[in-house]
C-alpha positions, 0 to 999 in steps of 0.5 A: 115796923112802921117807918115815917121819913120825914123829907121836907119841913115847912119855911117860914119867911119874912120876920113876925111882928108879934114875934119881934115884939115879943119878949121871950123869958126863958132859955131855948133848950134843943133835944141832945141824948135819947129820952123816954116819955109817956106821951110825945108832942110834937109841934110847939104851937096852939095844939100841941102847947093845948094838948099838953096842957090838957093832958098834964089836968088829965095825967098829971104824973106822967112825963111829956115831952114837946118837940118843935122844929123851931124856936117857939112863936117863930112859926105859923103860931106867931104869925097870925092875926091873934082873932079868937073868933068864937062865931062862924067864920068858914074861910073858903065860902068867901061870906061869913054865913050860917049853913044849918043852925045845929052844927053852928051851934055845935061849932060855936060851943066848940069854940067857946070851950076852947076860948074858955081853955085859953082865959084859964091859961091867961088866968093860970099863968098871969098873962096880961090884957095885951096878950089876952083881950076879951074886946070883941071884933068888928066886921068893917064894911068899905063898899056896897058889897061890904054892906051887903055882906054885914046885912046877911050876916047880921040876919044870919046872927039873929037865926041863931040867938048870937048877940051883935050891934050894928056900926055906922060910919061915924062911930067906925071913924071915931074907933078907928080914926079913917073915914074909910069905912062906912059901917060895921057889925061888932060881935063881943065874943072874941077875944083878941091875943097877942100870939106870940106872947100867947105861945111864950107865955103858955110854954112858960107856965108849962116848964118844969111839968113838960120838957120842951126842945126847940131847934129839934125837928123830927126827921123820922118816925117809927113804930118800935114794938109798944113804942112810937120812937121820934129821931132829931137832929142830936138825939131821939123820943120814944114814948107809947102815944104821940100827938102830931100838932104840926097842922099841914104838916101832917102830909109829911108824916104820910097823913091826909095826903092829897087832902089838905090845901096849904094856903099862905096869907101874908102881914104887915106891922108898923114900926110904933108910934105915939099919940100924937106923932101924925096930929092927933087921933088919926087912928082912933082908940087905944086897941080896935080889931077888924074884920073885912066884911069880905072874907078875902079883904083886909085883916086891921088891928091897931095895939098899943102899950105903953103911949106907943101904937102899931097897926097890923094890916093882913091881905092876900092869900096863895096856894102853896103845897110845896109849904115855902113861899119866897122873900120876894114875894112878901115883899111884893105882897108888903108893898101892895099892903102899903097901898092898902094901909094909906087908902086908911090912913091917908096921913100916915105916909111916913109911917113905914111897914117895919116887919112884913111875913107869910104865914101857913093856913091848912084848909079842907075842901069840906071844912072839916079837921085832919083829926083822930087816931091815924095810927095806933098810939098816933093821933092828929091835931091838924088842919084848923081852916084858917081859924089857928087860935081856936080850932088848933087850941080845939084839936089838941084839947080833944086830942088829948082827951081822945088819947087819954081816954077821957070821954065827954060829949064835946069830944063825941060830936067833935070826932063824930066829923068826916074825913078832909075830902080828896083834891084833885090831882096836880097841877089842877088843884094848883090851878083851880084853888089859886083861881079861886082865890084870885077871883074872890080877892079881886070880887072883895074889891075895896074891903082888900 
């Protein structure tokens, strides 16, 4: 029999904007009583939500259960940025570049259909443009160096056929309203989401075809005989296939160990305002989104509903197996991100920062997914290298489609991808991935 103990569960700290914003619409429902299925899910964000999805247009009749360990849109799923991001965007290689023209292809098709799964759910279950947003993105450039790195990366966009328009500082004062930014390349693919009404949203549209139990994490996982058999806290899932959405996770489940880098970005949100509260257009149009040139600068989006705006600036990143970081730190990393906010908007001092939080990436050294048949009847959807919205919404699409059986091309070239390198050992990784990190963050300079 195998035996899986699951000994620590990820900590989520600080409160997510988007989360708080968010309205929720339907019960919170924790596993009590032993249960039998076809199918078990666990991990409630974008792959296993996908996943779902994906194998009730494949299986329509079979009985799938989703076990989260808290309640939706609280974890990392609801932490993000909200960037689909259809075109390259490697994490780690500190440029938005293209390496070799057939596999960014590959990786922009892949992208594109998972884009494409999330505008049929926002189409299916009636999701609105503040939760689903079309808009495109913009790469903002604050310096030299931000220039520079639009201009390769507007070279890089033509090598491929990709559409794009080049910004200059005018027109990136008046979308954004600060004269912080001295120019910018708009790509149109990307949709923009609000993710925690995205989560909510999906997992309403799913209720009554999946049973879903929030609050019931898994603390063991053993193969019974045909059966996987999942134990929570009051009761227990036994089911034939299990797909594992949990992300970094994983580790815990005894996968990939020694693989993966846990990496922790962190955000804050304004409380909201209105049009006029500061003077007039001080931050521009309605809804814009930016992108730092530099990859390890700042993340801004301004949302607005109902004559009422927020911004969301995200900096920082850290290196964290132990997959906690501390309230302390948010906050320190909150007040830094202050600085950040009023170098923008240097009118808005009164503003203040009403939610501030950290949120877990999983990245691999070879930029590759945690993905496959780990187990017999076990499969992984994890590890999506700082792009969650859309890689996470990949994995447990393909996850599904690997498991059921269902055969495509995408799913070839998909599956057709290296296992995550090996790190090295502690407390080297620690040292050498924080290093990096740490040089890169300072290197970005005032695009952070």
């Amino acid at each position: 029999m195998t035996r899986h103990v699951i000994k620590r569960l990820p900590v989520d700290s600080g409160v997510s904007g988007w989360e708080a914003i968010s309205e929720r619409g339907f019960p919170v429902t924790a596993l009590d009583g032993d249960i039998t299925a076809d199918w078990l899910i666990i991990g409630g964000g974008f792959a296993g939500l996908s996943a779902a999805r994906r194998l009730l247009q494949h299986r329509p009749q079979d009985k799938i259960v989703i076990l989260d360990a808290r309640e939706l849109a609280k974890g990392p799923a609801g932490r993000n940025s909200g960037f689909m991001i259809d075109v390259p965007h490697n994490l780690s290689s500190g440029e938005y570049s293209v390496a070799d023209e057939g596999s960014t292809k590959t990786e922009i098709r892949h992208n594109r259909l998972a884009i494409s799964f999330v505008a049929g759910v926002a189409a299916e279950f009636g999701l609105s443009g503040e939760t689903f947003d079309p808009s495109g993105k913009v790469n903002a450039a604050a310096s030299d160096r931000g220039l520079a790195l639009n201009d390769n990366y507007k070279r890089s966009l033509e090598k491929i056929g990709e559409a794009h328009r080049v910004l200059d500082a005018g027109e990136m004062r008046r979308m954004t309203g600060s004269t912080y930014y001295r120019g910018g390349l708009f790509t149109p693919g990307a949709v923009m989401i609000q993710p925690a009404d995205y989560i909510r949203g999906l997992a309403r549209g799913l209720r009554g075809k999946v049973s879903l139990y929030e609050h019931s994490p898994v603390l063991e996982l053993s193969r019974e005989g045909r059966n996987w058999k999942a134990w929570s806290n009051r009761g227990s899932v036994s089911a034939p296939k299990v797909i594992l959405g949990v992300n970094g996770h994983i580790e815990s489940f005894g996968h990939f160990r020694g693989r993966l880098m846990h990496i922790f970005t962190y955000a804050s949100m304004t409380a909201a305002y209105s049009h006029n509260e500061f003077g007039g257009d001080v931050t521009g149009a309605d809804r814009w989104a930016l992108l730092p040139a530099d990859p390890m600068g700042a993340t801004v989006r301004k949302i607005t509903s109902n004559g009422r705006s927020r911004i969301v600036i995200r900096t920082r990143f850290t290196y964290n197996p132990s997959l906690k970081v501390s309230e302390r730190r948010v906050s320190g990393i909150a007040a830094e991100q202050r600085r950040s906010f009023d170098a923008r908007f240097p009118g808005m001092g009164s503003l203040p920062l009403e939610y501030s939080w950290a949120g877990a990436l999983c990245l691999s050294r070879n930029h590759v997914p945690a993905f496959g048949e780990v187990e017999e009847g076990l499969f992984s959807a994890c590890c999506e290298n700082g792009l969650g919205t859309v890689k996470s919404t990949l994995a447990g699409m393909m996850a599904a489609d690997l498991a059921a059986g269902v055969e495509s091309p995408e799913l070839d070239q998909y599956r057709n991808q290296p296992e995550p390198s090996r790190l090295p050992p502690e407390p080297f990784a620690w040292l050498g991935v924080n290093s990096v990190i740490r040089f890169q963050e300072l290197r970005a300079g005032r695009e952070g």
